[in-house]
Structures are given as C-alpha cells and as structure tokens.
BASEZA-530804 format. One record per residue: y, x, z of N, C-alpha, C in turn; residue number from 1; residue in three letters. Coordinates in nm, 3 decimals, padded with zeros to 5 digits. Last residue first. Example, Ala and Ser with C-alpha at 12.3 -4.5 7.8 and 13.67 -1.06 7.14 Angstrom:
REM BASEZA-530804
((-00.225,01.285,00.708),(-00.106,01.367,00.714),(00.003,01.290,00.787),2,SER)
((-00.569,01.319,00.780),(-00.450,01.230,00.780),(-00.330,01.320,00.780),1,ALA)
REM end
This chain:
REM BASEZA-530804
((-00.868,01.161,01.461),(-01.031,01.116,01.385),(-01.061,01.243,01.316),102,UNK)
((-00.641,01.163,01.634),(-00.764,01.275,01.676),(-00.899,01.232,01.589),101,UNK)
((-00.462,01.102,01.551),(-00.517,01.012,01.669),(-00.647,01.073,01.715),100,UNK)
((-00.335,01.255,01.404),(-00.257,01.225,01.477),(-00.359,01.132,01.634),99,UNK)
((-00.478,01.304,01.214),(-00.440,01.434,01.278),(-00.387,01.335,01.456),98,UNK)
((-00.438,01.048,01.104),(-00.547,01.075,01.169),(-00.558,01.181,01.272),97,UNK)
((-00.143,01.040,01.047),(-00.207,00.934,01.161),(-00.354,01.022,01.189),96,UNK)
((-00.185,01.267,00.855),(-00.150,01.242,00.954),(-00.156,01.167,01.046),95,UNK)
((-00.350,01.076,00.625),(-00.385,01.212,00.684),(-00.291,01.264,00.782),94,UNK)
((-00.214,00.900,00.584),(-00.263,00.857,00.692),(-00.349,00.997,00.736),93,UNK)
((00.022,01.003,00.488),(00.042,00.938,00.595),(-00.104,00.947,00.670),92,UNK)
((-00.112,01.103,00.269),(-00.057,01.229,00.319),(-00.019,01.180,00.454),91,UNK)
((-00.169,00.867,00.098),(-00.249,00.956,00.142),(-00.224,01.074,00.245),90,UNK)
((00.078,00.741,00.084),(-00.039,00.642,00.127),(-00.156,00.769,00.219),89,UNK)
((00.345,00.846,-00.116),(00.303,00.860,00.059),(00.175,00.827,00.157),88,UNK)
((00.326,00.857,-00.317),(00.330,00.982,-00.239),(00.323,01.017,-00.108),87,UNK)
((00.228,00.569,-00.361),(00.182,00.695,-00.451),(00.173,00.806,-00.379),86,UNK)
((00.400,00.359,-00.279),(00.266,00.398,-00.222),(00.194,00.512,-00.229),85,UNK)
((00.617,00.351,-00.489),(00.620,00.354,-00.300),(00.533,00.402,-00.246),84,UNK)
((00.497,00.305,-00.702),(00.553,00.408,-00.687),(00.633,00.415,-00.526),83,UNK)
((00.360,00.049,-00.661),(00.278,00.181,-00.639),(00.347,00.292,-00.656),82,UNK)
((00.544,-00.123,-00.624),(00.458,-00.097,-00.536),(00.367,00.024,-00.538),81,UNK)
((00.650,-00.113,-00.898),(00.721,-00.083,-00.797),(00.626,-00.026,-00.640),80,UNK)
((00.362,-00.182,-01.048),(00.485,-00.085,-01.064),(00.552,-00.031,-00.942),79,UNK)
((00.441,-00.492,-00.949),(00.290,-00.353,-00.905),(00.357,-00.238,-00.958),78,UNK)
((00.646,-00.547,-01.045),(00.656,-00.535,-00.939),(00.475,-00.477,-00.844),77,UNK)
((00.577,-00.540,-01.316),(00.689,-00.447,-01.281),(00.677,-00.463,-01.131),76,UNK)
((00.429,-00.736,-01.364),(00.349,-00.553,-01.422),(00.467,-00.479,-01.264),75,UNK)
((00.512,-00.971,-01.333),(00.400,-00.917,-01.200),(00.390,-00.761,-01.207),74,UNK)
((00.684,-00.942,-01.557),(00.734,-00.945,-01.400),(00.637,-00.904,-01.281),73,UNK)
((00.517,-00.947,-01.752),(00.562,-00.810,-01.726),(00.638,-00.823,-01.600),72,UNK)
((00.306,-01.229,-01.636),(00.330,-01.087,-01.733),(00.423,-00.996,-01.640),71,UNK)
((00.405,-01.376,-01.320),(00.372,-01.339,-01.417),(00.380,-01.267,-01.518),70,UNK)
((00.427,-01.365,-00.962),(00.494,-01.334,-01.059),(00.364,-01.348,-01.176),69,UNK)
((00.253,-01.355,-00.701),(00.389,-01.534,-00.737),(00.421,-01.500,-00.925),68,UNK)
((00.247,-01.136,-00.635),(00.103,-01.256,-00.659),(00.172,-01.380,-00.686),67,UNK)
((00.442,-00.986,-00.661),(00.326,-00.971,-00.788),(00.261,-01.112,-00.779),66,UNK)
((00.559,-01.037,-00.439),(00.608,-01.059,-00.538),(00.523,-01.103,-00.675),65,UNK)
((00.365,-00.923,-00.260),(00.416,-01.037,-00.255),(00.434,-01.092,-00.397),64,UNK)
((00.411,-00.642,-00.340),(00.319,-00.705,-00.396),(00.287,-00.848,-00.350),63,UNK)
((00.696,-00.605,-00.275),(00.697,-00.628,-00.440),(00.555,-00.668,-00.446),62,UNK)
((00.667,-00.617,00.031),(00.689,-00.723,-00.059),(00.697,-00.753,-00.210),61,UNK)
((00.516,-00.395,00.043),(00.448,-00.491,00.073),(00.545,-00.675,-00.014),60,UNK)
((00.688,-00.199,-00.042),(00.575,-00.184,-00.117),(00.532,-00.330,-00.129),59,UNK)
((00.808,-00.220,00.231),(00.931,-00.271,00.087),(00.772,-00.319,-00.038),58,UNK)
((00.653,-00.147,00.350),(00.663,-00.282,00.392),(00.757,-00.323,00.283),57,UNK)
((00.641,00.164,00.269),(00.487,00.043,00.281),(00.558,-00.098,00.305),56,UNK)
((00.926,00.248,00.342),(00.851,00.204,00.205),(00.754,00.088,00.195),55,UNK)
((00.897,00.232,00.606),(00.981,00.175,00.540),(00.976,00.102,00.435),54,UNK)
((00.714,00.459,00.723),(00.703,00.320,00.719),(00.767,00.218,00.645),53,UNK)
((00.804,00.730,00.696),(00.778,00.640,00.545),(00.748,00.498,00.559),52,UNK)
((00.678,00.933,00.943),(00.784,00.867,00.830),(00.752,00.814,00.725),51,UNK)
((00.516,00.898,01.213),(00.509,00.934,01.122),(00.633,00.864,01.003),50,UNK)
((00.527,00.824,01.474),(00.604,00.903,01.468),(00.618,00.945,01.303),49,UNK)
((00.344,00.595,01.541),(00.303,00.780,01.590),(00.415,00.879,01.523),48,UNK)
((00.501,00.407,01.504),(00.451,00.425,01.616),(00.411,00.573,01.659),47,UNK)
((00.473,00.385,01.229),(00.642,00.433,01.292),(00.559,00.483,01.398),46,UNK)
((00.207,00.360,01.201),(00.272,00.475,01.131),(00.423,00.465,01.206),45,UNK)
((00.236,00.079,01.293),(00.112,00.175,01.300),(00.168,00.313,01.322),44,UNK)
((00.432,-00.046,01.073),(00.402,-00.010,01.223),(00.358,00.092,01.341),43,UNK)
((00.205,-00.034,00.906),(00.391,00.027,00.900),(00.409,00.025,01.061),42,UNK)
((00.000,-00.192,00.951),(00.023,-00.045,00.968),(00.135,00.002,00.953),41,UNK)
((00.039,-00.477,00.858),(00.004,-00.391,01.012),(00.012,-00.294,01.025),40,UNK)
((00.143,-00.443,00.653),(00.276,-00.495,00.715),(00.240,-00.478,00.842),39,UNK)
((-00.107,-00.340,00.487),(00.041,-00.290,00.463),(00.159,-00.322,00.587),38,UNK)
((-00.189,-00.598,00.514),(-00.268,-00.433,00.593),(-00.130,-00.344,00.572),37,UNK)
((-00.112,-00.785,00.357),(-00.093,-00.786,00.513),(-00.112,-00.657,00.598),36,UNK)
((-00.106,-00.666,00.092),(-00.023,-00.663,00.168),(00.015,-00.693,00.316),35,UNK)
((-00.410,-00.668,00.124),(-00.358,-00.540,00.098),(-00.230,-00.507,00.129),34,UNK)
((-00.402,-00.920,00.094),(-00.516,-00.838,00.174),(-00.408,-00.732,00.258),33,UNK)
((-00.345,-00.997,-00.143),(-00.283,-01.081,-00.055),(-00.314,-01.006,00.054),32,UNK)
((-00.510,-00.813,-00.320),(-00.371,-00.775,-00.313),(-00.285,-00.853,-00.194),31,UNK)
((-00.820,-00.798,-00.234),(-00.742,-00.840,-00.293),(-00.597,-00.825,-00.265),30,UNK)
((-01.010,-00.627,-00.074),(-01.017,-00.664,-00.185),(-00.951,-00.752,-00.258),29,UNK)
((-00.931,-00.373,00.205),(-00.841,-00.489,00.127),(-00.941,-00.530,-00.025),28,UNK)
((-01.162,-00.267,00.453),(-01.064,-00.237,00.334),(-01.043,-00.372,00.227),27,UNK)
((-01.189,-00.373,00.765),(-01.225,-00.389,00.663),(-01.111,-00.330,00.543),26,UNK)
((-00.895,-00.232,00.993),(-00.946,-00.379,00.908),(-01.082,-00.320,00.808),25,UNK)
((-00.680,-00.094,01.071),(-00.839,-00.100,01.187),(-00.913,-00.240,01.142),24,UNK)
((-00.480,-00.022,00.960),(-00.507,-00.140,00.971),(-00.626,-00.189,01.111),23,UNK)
((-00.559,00.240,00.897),(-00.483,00.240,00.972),(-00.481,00.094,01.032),22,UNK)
((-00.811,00.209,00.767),(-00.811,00.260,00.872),(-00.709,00.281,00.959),21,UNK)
((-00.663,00.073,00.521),(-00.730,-00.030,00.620),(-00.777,00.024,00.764),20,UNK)
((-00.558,00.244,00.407),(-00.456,00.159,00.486),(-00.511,00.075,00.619),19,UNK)
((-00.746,00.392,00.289),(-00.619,00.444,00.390),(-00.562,00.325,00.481),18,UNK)
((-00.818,00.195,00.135),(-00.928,00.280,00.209),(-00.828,00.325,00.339),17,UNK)
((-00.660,00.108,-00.040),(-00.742,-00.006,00.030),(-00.781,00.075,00.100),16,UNK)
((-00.500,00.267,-00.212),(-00.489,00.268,-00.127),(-00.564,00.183,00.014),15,UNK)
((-00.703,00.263,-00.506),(-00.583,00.373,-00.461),(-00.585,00.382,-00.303),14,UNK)
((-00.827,00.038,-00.530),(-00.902,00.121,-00.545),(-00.822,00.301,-00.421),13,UNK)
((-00.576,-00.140,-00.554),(-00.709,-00.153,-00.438),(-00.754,-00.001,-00.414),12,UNK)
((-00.497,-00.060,-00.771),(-00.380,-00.041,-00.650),(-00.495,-00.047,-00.533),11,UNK)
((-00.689,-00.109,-00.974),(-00.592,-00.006,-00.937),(-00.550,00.067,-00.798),10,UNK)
((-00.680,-00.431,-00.891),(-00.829,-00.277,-00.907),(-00.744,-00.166,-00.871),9,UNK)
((-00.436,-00.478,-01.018),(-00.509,-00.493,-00.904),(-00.592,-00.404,-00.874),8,UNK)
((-00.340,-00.221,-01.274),(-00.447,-00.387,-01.259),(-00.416,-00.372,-01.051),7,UNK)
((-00.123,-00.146,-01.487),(-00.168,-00.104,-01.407),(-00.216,-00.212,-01.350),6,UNK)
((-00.199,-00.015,-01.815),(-00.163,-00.113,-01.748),(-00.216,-00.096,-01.608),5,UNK)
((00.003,00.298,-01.908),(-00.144,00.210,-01.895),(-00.142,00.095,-01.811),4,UNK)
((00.255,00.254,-02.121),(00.211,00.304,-02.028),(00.065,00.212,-02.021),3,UNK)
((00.264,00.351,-02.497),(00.256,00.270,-02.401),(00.182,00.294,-02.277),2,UNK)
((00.449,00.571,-02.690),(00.327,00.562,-02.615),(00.341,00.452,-02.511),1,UNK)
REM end
C-alpha cells in the first residue's frame, strides 16, 4: 500500500490556524509562512511554560528543507515535519490559550 502523498495544503490546512494565533499573524498560506510562524511561536510556547517548543523549530527546519528539496527528498522532509507537528500543534496551543485566558 502506498502512503498518501502528503502536499503543502496538507500541512497548511493542519496547523496554519494554531500557529498563527500563537504567531499573532494572519494564518500561513505557504510553507515559507508557516515556517517563520513556527520560529515565532516556539518561543511563544517556551515562554508560558508550555513543552515541545523544541520540536516546532526542528519541524521548522525540515520545512526549510522541503522548500530547497525535490521528489521524495521534499516528501521526506514534510514527512518529518508533520510527524513533529502532529501531536503536538493542537494540544499546545490549546494550552497557550488556557494559558492566556482566550
């Protein structure tokens, strides 16, 4: 069985919303976006105490990576990025929020 390809769209769709309220940005429509919002909010997130910043900025450079990379090198490093992002994107910022009182 072949995995599903995973697009830009994807990864937008996934985390553009979360990040950007942490970001205090417009939400990301492109991946160059998405990793800067990524490298403001890690931050963000150490700041209130919350864990996982780490990831988001490792996240941030495999999608670096992606926008330099081609075929299965770009696949693999969206790949990478979203298995960083996956368990943590949503559950973070549902804390930050707890956290800032939204």
């Amino acid at each position: 069985m072949t995995p599903t390809q995973l697009t830009d769209d994807t990864l937008l769709r996934r985390y553009a919303t979360d990040i950007a309220h942490v970001a205090q940005q417009p939400p990301a429509t492109d991946l160059a976006t998405l990793a800067a919002q990524l490298d403001t909010a890690a931050p963000r997130y150490e700041a209130a105490g919350i864990t996982g910043h780490e990831d988001l900025e490792t996240a941030s450079l495999h999608l670096d990576e992606a926008l330099r990379a081609t075929g299965t090198d770009r696949d693999t490093f969206l790949r990478r990025a979203d298995a960083l992002l996956r368990p943590l994107v949503s559950d973070m910022t549902q804390e930050y929020r707890l956290a800032a009182g939204d």
